[in-house]
N, C-alpha and C positions, 0 to 999 in steps of 0.2 A: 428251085435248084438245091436249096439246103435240104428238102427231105427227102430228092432223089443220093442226095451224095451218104446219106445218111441209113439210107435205102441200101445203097448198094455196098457199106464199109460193113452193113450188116448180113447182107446175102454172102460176103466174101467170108464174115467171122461163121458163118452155117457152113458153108463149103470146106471150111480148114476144120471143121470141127465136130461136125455133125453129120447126117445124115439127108438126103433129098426129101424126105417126107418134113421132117421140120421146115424147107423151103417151102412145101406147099401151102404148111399150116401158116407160115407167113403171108404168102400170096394170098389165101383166104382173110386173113384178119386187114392185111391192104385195103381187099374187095369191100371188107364189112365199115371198114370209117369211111370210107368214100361215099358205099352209099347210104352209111349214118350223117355223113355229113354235106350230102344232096338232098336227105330229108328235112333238117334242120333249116340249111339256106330254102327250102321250099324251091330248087332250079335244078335242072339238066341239061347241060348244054354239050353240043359238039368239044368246045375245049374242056372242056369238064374229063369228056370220056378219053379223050386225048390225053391228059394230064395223067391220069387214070390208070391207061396202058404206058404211059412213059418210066411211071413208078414201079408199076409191076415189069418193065423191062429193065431198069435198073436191078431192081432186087435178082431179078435172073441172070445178070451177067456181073454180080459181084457174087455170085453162087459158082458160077460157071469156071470165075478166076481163082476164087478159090480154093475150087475142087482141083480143077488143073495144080494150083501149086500144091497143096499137098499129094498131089496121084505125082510130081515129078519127085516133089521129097522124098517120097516115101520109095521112087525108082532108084536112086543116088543111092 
């Protein structure tokens, strides 16, 4: 839970501040310790990949709320 909330104060600081390609190059390096770090435990599991897409759906809706609040700020 601590690295999805952490995940997503991050996706939101990319949305207020940057551009949608840096969320992907996120989503990418998500992808790359995950599956550095299914290699190392030597396992794959259903919760594994679960856990997996949970992180990479936070990271996109701390993107999504972000982008949202700067696209209203920037309407005001």
């Amino acid at each position: 839970m601590l690295v999805a909330l952490i995940l997503f104060l991050g996706g939101m600081v990319v949305g207020l501040w940057s551009r949608v390609m840096l969320a992907f190059g996120l989503s990418g390096v998500v992808l790359a310790l995950s599956v550095l770090a299914w290699m190392i435990r030597g396992e794959v599991s259903l919760v594994g990949v679960l856990v997996l897409f949970a992180h990479l759906a936070a990271l996109q809706a701390g993107y999504l709320l972000g982008a949202y609040l700067q696209a209203r700020g920037a309407r005001a």
